[in-house]
Structures are given as structure tokens and as C-alpha cells.
N, C-alpha and C positions, 0 to 999 in steps of 0.2 A: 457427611464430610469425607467420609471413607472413597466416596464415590469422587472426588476433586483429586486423591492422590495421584493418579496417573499422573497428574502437572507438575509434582512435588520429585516423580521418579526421574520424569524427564530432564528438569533442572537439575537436580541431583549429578544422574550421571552425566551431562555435560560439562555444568559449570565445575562440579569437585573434580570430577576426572581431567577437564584443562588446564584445571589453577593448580592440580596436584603435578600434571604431564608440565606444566608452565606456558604451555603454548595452546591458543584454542585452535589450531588447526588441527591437533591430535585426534581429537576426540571428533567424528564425523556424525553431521546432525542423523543421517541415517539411520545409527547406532544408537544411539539417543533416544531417538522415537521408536525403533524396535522394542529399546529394553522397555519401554512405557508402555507399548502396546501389547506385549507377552504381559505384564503384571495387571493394566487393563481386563483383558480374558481371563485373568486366573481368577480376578478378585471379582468378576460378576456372576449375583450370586444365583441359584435355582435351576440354571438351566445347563442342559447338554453340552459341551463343548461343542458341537456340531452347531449347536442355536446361538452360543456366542459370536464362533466365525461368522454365521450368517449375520448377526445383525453388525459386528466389524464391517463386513464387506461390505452392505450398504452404506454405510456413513462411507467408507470410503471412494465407492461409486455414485455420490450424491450430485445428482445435475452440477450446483454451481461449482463444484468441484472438477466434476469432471470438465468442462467450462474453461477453470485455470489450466486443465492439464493441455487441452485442445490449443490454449493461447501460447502454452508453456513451447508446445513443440512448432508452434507457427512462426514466433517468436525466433525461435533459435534458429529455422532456415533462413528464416530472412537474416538477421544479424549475420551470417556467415556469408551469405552469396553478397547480400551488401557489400561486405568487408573484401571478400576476395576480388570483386571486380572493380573496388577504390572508393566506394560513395563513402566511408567512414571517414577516410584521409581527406576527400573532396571536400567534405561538407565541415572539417575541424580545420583545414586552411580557410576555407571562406570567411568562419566565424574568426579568426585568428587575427583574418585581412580587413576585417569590417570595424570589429571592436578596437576602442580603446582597452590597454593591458588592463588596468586598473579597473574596468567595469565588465572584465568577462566573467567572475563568479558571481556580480549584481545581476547583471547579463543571462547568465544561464536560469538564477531562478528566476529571473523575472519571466522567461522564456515556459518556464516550465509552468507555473502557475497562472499564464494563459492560456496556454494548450491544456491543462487540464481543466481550467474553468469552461473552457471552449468543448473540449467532447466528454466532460464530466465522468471520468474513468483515470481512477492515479495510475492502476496497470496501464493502459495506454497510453498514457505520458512515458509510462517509466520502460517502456519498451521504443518509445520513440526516440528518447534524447539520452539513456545509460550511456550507448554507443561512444557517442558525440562527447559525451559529459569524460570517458575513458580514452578517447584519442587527445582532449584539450588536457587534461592532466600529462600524460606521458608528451606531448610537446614543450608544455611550460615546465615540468617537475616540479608542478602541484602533488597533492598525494590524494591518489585514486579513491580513497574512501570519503574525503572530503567532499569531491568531486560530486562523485555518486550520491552522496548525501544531501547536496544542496538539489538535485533533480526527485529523489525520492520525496522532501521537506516541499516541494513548488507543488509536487504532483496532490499532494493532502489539502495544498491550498482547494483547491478547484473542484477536488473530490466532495467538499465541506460546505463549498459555496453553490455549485451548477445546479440549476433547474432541471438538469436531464440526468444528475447522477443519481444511481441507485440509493445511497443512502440519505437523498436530501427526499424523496421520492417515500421511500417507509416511512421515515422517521416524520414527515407533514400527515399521512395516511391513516398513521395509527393515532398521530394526534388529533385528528379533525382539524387540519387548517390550514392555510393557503400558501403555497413555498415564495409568494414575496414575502408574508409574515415573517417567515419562519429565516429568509435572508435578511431580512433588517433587525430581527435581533442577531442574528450570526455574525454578520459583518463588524459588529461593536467588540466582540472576539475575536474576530479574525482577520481584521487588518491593525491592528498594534500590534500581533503575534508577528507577522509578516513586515512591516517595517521596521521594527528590531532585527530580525533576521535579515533582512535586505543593507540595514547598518554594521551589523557584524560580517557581512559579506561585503561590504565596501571596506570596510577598514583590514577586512584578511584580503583580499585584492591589492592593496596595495603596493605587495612585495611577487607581485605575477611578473615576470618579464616575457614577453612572447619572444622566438628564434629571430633574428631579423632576416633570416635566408627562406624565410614563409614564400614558396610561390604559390600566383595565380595558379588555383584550380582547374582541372577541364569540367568546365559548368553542367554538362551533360550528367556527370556522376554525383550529380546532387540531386539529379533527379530523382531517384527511391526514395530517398528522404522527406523528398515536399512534398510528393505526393503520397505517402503515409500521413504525413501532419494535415495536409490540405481533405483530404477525404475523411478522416477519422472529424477532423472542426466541422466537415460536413452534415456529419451524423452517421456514418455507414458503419459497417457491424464490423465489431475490431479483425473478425478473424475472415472477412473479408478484404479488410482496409492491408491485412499483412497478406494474404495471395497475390494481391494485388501487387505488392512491394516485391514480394519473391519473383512474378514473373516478368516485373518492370528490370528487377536487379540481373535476370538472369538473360533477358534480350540486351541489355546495355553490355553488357559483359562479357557476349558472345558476339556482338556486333564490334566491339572497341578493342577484340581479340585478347581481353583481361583472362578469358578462360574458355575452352569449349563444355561440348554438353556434354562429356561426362566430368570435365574441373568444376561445372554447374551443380551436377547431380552429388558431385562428392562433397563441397563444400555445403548443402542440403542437411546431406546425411551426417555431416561431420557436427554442425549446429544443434540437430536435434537431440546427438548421442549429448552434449556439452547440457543439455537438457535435464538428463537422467536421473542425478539426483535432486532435483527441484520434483522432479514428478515423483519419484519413492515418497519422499518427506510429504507433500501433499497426500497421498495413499493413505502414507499410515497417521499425518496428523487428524483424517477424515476419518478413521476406522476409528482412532482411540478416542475421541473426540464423540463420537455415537456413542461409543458405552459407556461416556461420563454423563450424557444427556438420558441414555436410558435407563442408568442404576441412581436417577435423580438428584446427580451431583449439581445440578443451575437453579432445581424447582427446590433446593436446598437454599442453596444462595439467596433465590428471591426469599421467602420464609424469613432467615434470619435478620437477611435488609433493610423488610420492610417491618419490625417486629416492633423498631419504637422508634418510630419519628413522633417528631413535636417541631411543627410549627412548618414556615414555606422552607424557611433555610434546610429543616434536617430532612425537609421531603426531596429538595432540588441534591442536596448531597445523595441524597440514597435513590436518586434517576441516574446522575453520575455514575454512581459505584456500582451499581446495576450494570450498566452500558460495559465499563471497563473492565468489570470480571467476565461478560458474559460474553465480550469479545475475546478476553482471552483464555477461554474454554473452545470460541466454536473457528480463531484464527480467522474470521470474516465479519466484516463490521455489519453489512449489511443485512445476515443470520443473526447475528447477535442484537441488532434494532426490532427485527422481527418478533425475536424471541421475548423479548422485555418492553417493546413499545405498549401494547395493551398495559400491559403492568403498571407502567410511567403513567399512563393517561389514570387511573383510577388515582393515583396517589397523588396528581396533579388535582385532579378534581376536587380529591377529596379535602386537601390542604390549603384550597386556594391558590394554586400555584398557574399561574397563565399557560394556556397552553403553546401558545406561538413560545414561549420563553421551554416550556418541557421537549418541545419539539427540537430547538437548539443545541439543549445540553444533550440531551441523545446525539446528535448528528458530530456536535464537536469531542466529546468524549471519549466517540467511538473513535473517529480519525485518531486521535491523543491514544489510546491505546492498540492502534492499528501499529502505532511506530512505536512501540516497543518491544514487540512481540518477532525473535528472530523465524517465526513460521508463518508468517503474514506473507501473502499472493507478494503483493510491492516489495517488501524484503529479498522475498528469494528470488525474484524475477534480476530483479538490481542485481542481486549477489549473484545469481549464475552468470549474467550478462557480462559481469565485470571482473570473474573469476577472485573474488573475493570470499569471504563468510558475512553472513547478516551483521553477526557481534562487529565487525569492522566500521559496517554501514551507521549503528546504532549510535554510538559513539560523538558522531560529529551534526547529528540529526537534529537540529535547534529548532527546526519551527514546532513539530508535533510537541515537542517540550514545552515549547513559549504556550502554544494556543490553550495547554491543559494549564499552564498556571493562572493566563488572563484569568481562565473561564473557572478556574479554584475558587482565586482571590472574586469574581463577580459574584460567588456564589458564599463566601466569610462574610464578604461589605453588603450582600442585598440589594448587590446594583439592577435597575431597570433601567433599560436603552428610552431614551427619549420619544420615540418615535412611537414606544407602546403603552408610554403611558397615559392613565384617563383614556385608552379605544380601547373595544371590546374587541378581540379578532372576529374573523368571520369565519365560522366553521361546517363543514361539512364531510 
């Protein structure tokens, strides 16, 4: 248990220190994760100071991390050469010009939870449509967190559901079984969650006025933008798909005299710095985050978990609670499926619990605790993008809310999807 405090330090000084300052901008997540991560190293026990740095440094340096940080900074060039040679402004008139007022925040998530279904990565949604999502607010005087909120809520959609995303991919793998299974129980989850949320976004819609002095865009400068969405639906590797957008944004914008090549290079370099502390915060939630997994703070968790289930209900609760703590120990859903999928499957087995159905609650769980978590890749990408704080983003987040209640209440009532009951899945 001892080993879980870091989580307890880190909330501490955040949340007392801004509810104490009154304002959560006081208290910078940076500071936060430092102070966790100095009491991290103090409190693991046996070894060298010299051997706790080392094993910090690796969770912080850990592939899929370093991964965010690579997106982190590719990310922010693009957003900035975008912006400086017009495609933000270009591409939130056209949406402006296209839509009915009343259907541009139905509009946007709907928008957002194809594209993510479509290249199965919420960070790549939420890198594609923040932008968009932050120019259509400040045109209507919508409020920016809302905004952002409904694009991060689309981007879980598709995350939850796609056949090519990383966590629908684990979470079938460790189950043994096939990702249509494993989407037809999901979908029984995950569209009520989603047409609720598309209702609450029609009925907050309804008080949008768009400018009526919107003009026709120069069509050209929308171009960075379709083709980041068009090639990412493609399949192509995110941090390609944004090069790609950096030097699409940076010939449009030296050809249309928006900026020369060094207004190119500086809005670049201006983007990535805008980066800076999303990539610290990743650092050290990566370092502190190792020395809660190596002083057995998760292999604690599972223990106590799984210590007294009785029957399917309190085994499918405690794949849940699994999922969700263990997400929010390692801030990556798809580490945290890895970490606990085997686990799920013995307890599924052993309980009787369907595997297509354990596979599920894993995938939707994790999403569900993905949005809560203000240290989550999607959070800070959103919040740096948008120059906002997570806590902002959090707040107005309805779908990952919705999906974790459907999928409670399916797991209180015993519900089984129609489609899996009486078949055996097919496992492999």
C-alpha cells in the first residue's frame, strides 16, 4: 500500500494546494509530479539512491512514452505553422459555413468519433480536431473547455471501438478472442453512452449563434488539415501523417506569402517550446509511475482484488476495478490492459465469466478511466493545444462518464448482449 502513495502525494499537493491558492492554475502540474516523484525515490526501499534514479529514469524513458513525447513535439509544430499560415481560421470558417448553428457541437462530436473510429488512436483525433474545436469556440463564444471536451469525449468513442486501436488489440489478445466478438459486446456499451452524449450536445447547441460576417475561406488552407485526417483514416503512422502536415503547412504558407522560411521555422520552434510542459509531466509521471510498479504497488492491487470474489458479477466487478486503478497507476490504458489482461482472463475463466464479455470490460473501463486521469497522453495533448489545464477539460467530459456508468449498471443488472448469448466465442 505504501508503494501506491506517490498517487496520494501527487493529488495532495495539487488539489489542497489549489483549492487552498482558490485557483487551479496556481499550482502547476509540473510541481505536483516533482513533489511525487522526490517522495517516490525517498520511499523505495533497499537500494542506492544512484539505483533508484536508474530505475526512475527508465519508466521515464519507456518506449510508449517516449512515443507521446515524439507526438508531443510533432504535434505542436504542426499546430503552430498550421495556425500561422491560416489553415485553423480556414478550416473553422468552412465548418461555420457548412453547418447549421444548432448542430455544430452534435457536428463536432460526431466528427470526432469517426475519425477516431476510423484511425483507432484518440491522441490522433485529438491532435487533429483540438485546433478546430479552439477556433469554433472563440468564433461563437462557446467556452473552450467545453469545446475541447466534446473532441477529447468523440476521440474515446473510436479508441473503444476500432479494430486497429491499440487497446481493442490487447485487451481481444490477452482474452483469446476475436475483436468482432469483443465489438458486439462493446457496442451494447458504447452507443447509449454516445447517443446521450450527442442529446446533451444537441440540446447545449442550441444557444450557438455563429458571426453572420463568416466569409468564404481560401480553400487551399484547409489543406493541412484533410490531409492529416485523410492519411491518418488511411492507416499511416501518426508521426508521419503530422511531417507530413508540417511541410504541407509550411509550402502553403510560403507559397500564399502567410510567412517566410524563417516565420516557418520560428512558428516550428514556437509550437514545440508550447510543448514543454506536457513533455516534463510525461517524464516524471513515467519515472514515478516505474517505482510504484517496482516497489509492488499494482501486484499489491491485483492481491487485494482479487482476494474474495463470489460469483460472475463480483469477478466482472473486480476486471473493472483492475482496469481502472491500474490505469491509473501507469496513465496509459493500453499498459494498464497489458498489465491486468492475463489476470482478467484467469478470473474470467475461473468464474465463468465469457470471455468476449471480460474482453469488453477491460477495453471500456480503461477508456472510462483514461478520462479521468488529468495525466493521460489525451488530456494533456488537449490541454496543451488549447492552452488550458486538464481539471478544465475534465469537467465537461460526458461521454467517458456515460460509458463507465452504462458499463457499472451492465455489470449491478447481469446484462448479457444478445448477440452472445447461447454462442460460445471463438478463441484463439
Amino acid at each position: 500500500m505504501l508503494a501506491l502513495s506517490p498517487m496520494l502525494v501527487f493529488m495532495a499537493v495539487y488539489l489542497v494546494g489549489s483549492i487552498l491558492a482558490g485557483d487551479f492554475y496556481k499550482v502547476p502540474l509540473t510541481v505536483a509530479f516533482l513533489a511525487a516523484s522526490a517522495y517516490a525515490v525517498c520511499i523505495t526501499p533497499k537500494l542506492r539512491l544512484k539505483d533508484r534514479v536508474a530505475i526512475f529514469s527508465r519508466g521515464a524513458g519507456d518506449e510508449n512514452l517516449m512515443l507521446m513525447v515524439w507526438i508531443f513535439i510533432f504535434a505542436g509544430a504542426f499546430a503552430k505553422a498550421a495556425d500561422a499560415m491560416g489553415a485553423i481560421d480556414a478550416t473553422v470558417n468552412l465548418t461555420l459555413r457548412l453547418l447549421p448553428d444548432s448542430m455544430l457541437l452534435p457536428g463536432l462530436f460526431i466528427a470526432a468519433c469517426f475519425i477516431s473510429l476510423s484511425i483507432g488512436t484518440s491522441v490522433g483525433t485529438v491532435v487533429a480536431l483540438t485546433p478546430v474545436a479552439v477556433g469554433i469556440a472563440e468564433q461563437t463564444g462557446m467556452s473552450v473547455p467545453l469545446m475541447v471536451a466534446i473532441v477529447v469525449g468523440g476521440s474515446f468513442f473510436g479508441d473503444n471501438l476500432s479494430f486497429i486501436s491499440d487497446t481493442t488489440i490487447v485487451a481481444t489478445q490477452t482474452q483469446g478472442v476475436r475483436m468482432s466478438d469483443k465489438f458486439k459486446a462493446n457496442i451494447y456499451l458504447a452507443a447509449p453512452a454516445a447517443l446521450i452524449a450527442l442529446v446533451v450536445y444537441v440540446i447545449v447547441g442550441q444557444g450557438v449563434t455563429v458571426p453572420s460576417d463568416v466569409a468564404w475561406p481560401e480553400w487551399y488552407k484547409v489543406l493541412p488539415y484533410l490531409a492529416v485526417l485523410v492519411l491518418a483514416i488511411a492507416g499511416l503512422n501518426v508521426l508521419v501523417v503530422l511531417l507530413i502536415g508540417i511541410l504541407l503547412a509550411g509550402g502553403i504558407g510560403m507559397a500564399s506569402g502567410s510567412f517566410d522560411l524563417m516565420g516557418w521555422m520560428g512558428a516550428m520552434g514556437e509550437g514545440i517550446m508550447g510543448m514543454s510542459e506536457l513533455i516534463i509531466v510525461t517524464l516524471l509521471a513515467g519515472g514515478m509511475l516505474a517505482l510504484i510498479r517496482h516497489n509492488g504497488g499494482i501486484d499489491w492491487l491485483i492481491r487485494v482484488l482479487t482476494r474474495r470474489i463470489s460469483g460472475k458479477r463480483g469477478a466482472k466487478l473486480t476486471i473493472a476495478l483492475l482496469v481502472v486503478l491500474a490505469d491509473l497507476c501507469t496513465a496509459n490504458n493500453t499498459i494498464a490492459l497489458i498489465t491486468v489482461g492475463p489476470v482478467a482472463r484467469d478470473i474470467a475463466d475461473r468464474y465463468g465469466v465469457d470471455r468476449r464479455v471480460s474482453a469488453s470490460l477491460l477495453d471500456t473501463f480503461s477508456c472510462f478511466a483514461q478520462g479521468l486521469i488529468p495525466y493521460g497522453a489525451q488530456l494533456l495533448m488537449a490541454a496543451g493545444l488549447a492552452a488550458i489545464t486538464p481539471f478544465d477539460i475534465i469537467r465537461y467530459l460526458y461521454y467517458p462518464l456515460l460509458l463507465g456508468v452504462i458499463a457499472a449498471l451492465g455489470i449491478v443488472f447481469n446484462f448479457q448482449p444478445r448477440t452472445l448469448r447461447g454462442v460460445k466465442g471463438e478463441k484463439r
